[in-house]
N, C-alpha and C positions, 0 to 999 in steps of 0.2 A: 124542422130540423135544418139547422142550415151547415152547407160543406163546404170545405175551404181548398184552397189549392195545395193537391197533396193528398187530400183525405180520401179512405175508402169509405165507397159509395154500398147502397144492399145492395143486395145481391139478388134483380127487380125480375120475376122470370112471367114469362108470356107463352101461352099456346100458340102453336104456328104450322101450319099446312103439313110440314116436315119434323112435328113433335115438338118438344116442348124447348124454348130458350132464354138461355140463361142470360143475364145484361152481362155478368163478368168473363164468361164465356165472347162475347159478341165483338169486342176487339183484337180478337186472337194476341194477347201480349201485348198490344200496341194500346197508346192509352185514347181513351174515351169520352165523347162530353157530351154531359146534360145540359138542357136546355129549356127553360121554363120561364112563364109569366106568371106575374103574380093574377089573384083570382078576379080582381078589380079592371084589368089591363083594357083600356080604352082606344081605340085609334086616333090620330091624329086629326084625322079627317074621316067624318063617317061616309061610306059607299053606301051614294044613290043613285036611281036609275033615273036620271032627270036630260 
């Protein structure tokens, strides 16, 4: 699914200590961003303990 600038996003909800939260709920009016990689996403450089 891809979103564009603009678009409503679901409406992605999660359990949490203080009940249950809602993503559209979680900016209270102000707007919001998602953040993601894709599934493949590599580092630039791998972390070793050398």
């Amino acid at each position: 699914m891809a979103l564009r600038l603009g678009d409503l996003s679901l409406d992605l909800t999660a359990p949490t200590a203080s009940g249950e939260s809602r993503f559209h709920d979680w900016p209270g009016g102000n707007r919001g961003v998602i953040f993601s990689h894709p599934a493949d996403f590599a580092p630039v450089a791998p972390l070793t303990d050398e």
